[in-house]
Biopython code that builds the backbone (N, CA, C, O; Angstrom):
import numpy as np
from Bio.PDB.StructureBuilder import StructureBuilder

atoms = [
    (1, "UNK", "N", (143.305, 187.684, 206.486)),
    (1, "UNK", "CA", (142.857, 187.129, 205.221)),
    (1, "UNK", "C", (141.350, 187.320, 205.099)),
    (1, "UNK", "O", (140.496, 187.336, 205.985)),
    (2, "UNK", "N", (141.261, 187.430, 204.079)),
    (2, "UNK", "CA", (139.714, 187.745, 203.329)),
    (2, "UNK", "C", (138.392, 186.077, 203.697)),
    (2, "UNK", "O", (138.810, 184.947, 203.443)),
    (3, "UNK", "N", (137.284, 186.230, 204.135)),
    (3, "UNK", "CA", (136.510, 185.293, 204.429)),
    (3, "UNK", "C", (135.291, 185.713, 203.439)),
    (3, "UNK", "O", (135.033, 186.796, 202.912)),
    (4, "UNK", "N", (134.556, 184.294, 203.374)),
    (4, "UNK", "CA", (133.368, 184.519, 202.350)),
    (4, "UNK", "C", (132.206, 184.131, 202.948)),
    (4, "UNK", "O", (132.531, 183.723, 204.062)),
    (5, "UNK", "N", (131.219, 184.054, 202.831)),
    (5, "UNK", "CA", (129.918, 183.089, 203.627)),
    (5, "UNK", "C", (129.810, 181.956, 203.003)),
    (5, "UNK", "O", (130.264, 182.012, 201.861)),
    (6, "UNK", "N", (129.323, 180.801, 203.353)),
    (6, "UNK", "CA", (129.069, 179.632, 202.934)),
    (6, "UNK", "C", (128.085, 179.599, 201.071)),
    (6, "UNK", "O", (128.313, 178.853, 200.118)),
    (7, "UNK", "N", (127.365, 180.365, 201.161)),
    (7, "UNK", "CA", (126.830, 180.765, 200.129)),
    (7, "UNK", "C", (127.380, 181.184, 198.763)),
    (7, "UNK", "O", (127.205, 180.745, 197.626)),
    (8, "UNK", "N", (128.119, 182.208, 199.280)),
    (8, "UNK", "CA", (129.507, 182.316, 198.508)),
    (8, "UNK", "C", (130.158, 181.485, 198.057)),
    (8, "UNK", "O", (130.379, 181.289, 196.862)),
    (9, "UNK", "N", (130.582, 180.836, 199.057)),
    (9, "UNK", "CA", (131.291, 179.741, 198.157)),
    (9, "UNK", "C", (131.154, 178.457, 197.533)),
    (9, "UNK", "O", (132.022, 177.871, 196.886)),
    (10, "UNK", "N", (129.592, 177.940, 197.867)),
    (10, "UNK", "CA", (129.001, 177.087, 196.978)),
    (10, "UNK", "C", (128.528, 177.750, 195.554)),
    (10, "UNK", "O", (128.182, 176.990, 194.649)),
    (11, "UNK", "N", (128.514, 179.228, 195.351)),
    (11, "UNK", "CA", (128.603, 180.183, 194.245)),
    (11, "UNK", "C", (129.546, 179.893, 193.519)),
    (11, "UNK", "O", (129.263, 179.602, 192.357)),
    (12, "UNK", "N", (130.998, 179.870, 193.944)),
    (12, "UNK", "CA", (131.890, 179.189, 193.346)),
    (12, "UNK", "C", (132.131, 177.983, 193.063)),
    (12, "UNK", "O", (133.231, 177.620, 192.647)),
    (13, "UNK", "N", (131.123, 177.187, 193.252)),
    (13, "UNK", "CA", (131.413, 176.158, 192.920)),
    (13, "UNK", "C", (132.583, 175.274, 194.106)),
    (13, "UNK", "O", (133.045, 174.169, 193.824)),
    (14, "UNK", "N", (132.863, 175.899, 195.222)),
    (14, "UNK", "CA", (133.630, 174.995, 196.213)),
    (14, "UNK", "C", (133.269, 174.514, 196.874)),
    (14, "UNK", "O", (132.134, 174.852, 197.209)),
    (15, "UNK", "N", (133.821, 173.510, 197.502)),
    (15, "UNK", "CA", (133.411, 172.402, 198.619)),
    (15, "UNK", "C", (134.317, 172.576, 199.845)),
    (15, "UNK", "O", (135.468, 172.977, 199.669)),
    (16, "UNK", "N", (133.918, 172.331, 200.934)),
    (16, "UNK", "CA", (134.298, 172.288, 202.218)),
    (16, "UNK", "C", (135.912, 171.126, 202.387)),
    (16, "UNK", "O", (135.780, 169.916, 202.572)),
    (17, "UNK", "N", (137.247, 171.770, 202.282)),
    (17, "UNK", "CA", (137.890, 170.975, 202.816)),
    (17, "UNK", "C", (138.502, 170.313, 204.099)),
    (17, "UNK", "O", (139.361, 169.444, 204.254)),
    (18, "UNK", "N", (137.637, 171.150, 205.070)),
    (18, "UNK", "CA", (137.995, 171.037, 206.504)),
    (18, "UNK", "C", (137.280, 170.989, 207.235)),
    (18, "UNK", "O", (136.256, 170.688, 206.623)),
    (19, "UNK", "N", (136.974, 171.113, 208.579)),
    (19, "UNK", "CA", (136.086, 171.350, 209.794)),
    (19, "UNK", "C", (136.362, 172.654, 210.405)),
    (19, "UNK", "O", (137.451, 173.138, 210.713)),
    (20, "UNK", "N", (135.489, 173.009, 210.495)),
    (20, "UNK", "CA", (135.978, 174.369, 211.103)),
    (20, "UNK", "C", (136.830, 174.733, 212.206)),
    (20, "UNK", "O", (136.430, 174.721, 213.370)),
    (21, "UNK", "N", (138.036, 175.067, 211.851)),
    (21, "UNK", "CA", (138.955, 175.605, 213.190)),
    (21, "UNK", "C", (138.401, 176.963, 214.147)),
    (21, "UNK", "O", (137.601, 177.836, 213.812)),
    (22, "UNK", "N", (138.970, 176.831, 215.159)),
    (22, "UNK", "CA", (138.696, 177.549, 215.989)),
    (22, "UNK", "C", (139.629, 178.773, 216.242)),
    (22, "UNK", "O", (140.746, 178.512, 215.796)),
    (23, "UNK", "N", (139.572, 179.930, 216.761)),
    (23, "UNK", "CA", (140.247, 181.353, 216.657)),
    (23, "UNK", "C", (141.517, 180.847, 216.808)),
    (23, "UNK", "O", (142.545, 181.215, 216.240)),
    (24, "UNK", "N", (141.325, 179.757, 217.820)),
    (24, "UNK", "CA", (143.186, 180.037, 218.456)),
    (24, "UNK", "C", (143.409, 178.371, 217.575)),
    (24, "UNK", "O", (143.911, 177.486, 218.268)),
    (25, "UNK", "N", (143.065, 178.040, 216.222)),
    (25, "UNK", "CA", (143.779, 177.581, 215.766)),
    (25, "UNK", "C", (144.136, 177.910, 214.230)),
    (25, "UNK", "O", (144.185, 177.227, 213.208)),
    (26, "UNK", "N", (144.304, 178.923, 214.455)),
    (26, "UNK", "CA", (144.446, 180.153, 213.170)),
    (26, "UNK", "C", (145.561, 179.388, 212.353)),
    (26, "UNK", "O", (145.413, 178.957, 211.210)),
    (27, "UNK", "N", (147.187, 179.249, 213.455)),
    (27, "UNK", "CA", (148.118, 178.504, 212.834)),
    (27, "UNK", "C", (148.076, 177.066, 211.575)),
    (27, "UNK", "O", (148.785, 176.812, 210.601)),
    (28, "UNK", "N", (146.961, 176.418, 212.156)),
    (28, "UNK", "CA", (146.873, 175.291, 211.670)),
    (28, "UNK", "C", (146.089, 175.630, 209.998)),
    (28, "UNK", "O", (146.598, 175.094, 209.014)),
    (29, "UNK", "N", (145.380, 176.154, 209.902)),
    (29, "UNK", "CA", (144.598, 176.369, 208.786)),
    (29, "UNK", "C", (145.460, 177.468, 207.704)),
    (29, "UNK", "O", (145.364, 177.528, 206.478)),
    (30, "UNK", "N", (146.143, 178.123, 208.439)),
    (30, "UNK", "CA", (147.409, 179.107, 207.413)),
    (30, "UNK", "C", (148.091, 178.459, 206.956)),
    (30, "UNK", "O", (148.675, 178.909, 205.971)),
    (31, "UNK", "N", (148.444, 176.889, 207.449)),
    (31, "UNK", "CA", (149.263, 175.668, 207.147)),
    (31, "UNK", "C", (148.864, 175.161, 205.796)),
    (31, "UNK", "O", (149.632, 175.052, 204.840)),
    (32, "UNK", "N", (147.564, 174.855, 205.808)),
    (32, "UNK", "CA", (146.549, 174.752, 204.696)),
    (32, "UNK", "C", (146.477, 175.353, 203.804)),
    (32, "UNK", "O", (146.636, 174.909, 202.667)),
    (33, "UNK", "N", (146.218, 176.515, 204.090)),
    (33, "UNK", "CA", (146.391, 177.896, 202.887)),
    (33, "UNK", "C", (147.513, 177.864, 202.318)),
    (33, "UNK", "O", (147.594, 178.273, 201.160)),
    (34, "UNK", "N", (148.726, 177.338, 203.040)),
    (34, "UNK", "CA", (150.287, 177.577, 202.424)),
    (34, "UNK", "C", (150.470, 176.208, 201.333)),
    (34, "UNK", "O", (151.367, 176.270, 200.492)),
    (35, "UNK", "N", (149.477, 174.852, 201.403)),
    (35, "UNK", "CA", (149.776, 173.859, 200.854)),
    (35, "UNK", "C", (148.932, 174.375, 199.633)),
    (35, "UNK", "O", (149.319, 174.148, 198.486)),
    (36, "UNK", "N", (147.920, 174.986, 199.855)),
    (36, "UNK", "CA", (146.659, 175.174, 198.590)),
    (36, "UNK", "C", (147.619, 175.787, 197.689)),
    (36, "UNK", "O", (148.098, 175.223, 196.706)),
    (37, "UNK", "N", (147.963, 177.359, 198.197)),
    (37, "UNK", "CA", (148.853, 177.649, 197.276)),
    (37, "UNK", "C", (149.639, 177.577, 196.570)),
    (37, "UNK", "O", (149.716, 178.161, 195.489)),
    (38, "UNK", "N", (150.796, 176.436, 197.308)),
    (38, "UNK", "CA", (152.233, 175.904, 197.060)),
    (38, "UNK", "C", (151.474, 175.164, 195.369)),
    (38, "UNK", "O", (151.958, 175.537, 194.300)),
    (39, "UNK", "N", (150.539, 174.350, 195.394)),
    (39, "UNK", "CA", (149.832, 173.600, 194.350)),
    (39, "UNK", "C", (148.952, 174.294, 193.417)),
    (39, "UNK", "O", (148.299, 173.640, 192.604)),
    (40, "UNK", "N", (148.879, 175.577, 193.468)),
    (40, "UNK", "CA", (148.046, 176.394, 192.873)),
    (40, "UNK", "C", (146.392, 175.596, 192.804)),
    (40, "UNK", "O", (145.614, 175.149, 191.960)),
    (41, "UNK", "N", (146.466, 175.727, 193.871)),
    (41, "UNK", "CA", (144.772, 174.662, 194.069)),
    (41, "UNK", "C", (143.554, 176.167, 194.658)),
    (41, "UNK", "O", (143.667, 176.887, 195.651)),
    (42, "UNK", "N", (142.770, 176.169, 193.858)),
    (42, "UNK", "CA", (141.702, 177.111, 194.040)),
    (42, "UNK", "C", (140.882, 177.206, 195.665)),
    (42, "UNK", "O", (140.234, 176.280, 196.153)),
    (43, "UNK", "N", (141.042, 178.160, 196.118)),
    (43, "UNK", "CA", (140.576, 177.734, 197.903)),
    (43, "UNK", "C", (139.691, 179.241, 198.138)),
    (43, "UNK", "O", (139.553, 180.201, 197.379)),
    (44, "UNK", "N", (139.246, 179.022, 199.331)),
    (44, "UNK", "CA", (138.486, 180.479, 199.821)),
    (44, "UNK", "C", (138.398, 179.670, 201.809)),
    (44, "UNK", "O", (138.356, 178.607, 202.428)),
    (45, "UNK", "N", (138.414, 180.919, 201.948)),
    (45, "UNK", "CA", (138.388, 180.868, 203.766)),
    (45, "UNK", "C", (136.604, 181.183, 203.835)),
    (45, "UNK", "O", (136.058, 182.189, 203.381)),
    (46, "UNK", "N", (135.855, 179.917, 204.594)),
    (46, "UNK", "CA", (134.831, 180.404, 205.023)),
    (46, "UNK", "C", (134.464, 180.452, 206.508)),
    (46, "UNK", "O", (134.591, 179.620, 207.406)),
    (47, "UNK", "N", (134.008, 181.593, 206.480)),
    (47, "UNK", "CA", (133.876, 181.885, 208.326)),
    (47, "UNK", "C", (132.241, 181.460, 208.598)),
    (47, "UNK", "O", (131.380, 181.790, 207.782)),
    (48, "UNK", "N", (131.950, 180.786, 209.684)),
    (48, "UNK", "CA", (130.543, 180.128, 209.185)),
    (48, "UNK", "C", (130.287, 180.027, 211.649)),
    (48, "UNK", "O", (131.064, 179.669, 212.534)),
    (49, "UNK", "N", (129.478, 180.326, 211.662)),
    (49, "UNK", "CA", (129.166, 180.052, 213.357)),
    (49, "UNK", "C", (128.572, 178.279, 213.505)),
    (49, "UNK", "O", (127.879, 177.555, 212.790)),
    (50, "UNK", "N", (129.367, 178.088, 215.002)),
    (50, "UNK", "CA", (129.533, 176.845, 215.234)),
    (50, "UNK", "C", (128.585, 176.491, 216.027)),
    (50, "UNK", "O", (128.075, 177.609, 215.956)),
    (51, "UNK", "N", (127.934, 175.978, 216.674)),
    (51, "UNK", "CA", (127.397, 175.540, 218.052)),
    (51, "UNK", "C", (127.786, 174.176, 217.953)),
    (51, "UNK", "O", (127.649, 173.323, 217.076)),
    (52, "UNK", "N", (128.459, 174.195, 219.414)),
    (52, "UNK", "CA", (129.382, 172.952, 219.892)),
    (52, "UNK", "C", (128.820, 172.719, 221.229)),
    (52, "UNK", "O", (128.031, 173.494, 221.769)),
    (53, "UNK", "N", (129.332, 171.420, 221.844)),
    (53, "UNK", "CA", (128.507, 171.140, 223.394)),
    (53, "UNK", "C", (129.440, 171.792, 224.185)),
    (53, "UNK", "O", (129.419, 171.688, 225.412)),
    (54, "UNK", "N", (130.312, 172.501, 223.543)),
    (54, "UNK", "CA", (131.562, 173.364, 224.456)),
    (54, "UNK", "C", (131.052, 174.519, 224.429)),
    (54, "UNK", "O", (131.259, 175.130, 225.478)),
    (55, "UNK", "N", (130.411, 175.136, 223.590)),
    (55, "UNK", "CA", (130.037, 176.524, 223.337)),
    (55, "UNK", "C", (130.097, 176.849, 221.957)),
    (55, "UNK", "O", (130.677, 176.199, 221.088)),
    (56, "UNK", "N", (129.382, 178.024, 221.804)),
    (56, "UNK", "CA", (129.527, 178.196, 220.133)),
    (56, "UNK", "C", (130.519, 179.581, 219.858)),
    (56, "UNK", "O", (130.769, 180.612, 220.483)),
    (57, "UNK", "N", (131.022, 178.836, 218.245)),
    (57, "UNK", "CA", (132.446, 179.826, 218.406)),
    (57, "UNK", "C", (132.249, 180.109, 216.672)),
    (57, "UNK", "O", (131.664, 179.345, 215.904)),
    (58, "UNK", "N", (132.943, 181.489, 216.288)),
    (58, "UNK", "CA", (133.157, 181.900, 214.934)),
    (58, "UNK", "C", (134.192, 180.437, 214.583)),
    (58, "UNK", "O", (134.861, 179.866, 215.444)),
    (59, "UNK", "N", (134.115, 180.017, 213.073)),
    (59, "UNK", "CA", (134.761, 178.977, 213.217)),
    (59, "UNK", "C", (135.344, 179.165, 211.546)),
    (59, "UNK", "O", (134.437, 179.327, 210.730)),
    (60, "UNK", "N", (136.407, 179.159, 211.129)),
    (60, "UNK", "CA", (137.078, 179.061, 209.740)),
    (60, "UNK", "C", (137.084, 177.747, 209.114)),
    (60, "UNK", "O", (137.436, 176.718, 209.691)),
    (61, "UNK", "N", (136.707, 177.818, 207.992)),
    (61, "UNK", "CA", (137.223, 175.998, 207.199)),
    (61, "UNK", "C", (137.367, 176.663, 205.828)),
    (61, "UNK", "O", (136.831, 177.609, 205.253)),
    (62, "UNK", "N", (138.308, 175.778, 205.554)),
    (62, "UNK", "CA", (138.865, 175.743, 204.030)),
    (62, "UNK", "C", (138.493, 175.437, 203.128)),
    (62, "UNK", "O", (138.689, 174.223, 203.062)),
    (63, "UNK", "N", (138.049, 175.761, 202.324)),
    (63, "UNK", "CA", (137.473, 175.581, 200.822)),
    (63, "UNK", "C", (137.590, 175.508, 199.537)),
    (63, "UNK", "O", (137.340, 176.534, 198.904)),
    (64, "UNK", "N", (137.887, 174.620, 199.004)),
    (64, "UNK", "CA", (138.600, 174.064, 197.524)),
    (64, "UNK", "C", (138.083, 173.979, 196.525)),
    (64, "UNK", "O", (136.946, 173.509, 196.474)),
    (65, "UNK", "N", (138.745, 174.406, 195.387)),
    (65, "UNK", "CA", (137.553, 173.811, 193.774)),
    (65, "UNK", "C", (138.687, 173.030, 193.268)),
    (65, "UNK", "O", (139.829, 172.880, 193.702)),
    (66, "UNK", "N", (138.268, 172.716, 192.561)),
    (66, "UNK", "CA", (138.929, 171.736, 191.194)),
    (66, "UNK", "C", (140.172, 172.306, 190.541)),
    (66, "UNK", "O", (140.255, 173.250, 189.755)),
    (67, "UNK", "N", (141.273, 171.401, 191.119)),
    (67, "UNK", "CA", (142.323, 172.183, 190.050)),
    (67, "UNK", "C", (142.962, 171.886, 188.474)),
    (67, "UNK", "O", (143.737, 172.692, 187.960)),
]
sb = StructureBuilder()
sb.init_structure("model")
sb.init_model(0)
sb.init_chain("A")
sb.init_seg("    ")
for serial, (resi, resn, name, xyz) in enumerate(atoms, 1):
    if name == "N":
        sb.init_residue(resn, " ", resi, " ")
    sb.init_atom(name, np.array(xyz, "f"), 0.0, 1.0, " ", f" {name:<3s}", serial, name[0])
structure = sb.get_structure()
């Protein structure tokens, strides 16, 4: 799936609906994507870098506008 930068998507006018998941929780956030859609609710995938006290990781969160 297609990702945007954070920039991007305050361009659109969206807001952050999640925390950023991590690679190996890809499943969980496709879960998300499948509810956005099911509702025709406006979303974008943003890929945004993390620094965590675990390490820093590419990290996905979900992103919503107004439906």
């Amino acid at each position: 799936m297609e990702t945007i930068t954070v920039e991007e998507a305050e361009a659109k006018r969206l807001y952050p609906l999640t925390l950023p998941y991590r690679p190996r929780q890809r499943a969980m956030w496709e879960k998300v994507v499948a509810d956005m859609e099911r509702g025709n609710i406006p979303y974008a995938l943003v890929e945004l870098q993390v620094d965590h006290e675990q390490g820093a990781f590419t990290g996905i969160e979900v992103w919503r506008g107004d439906s």
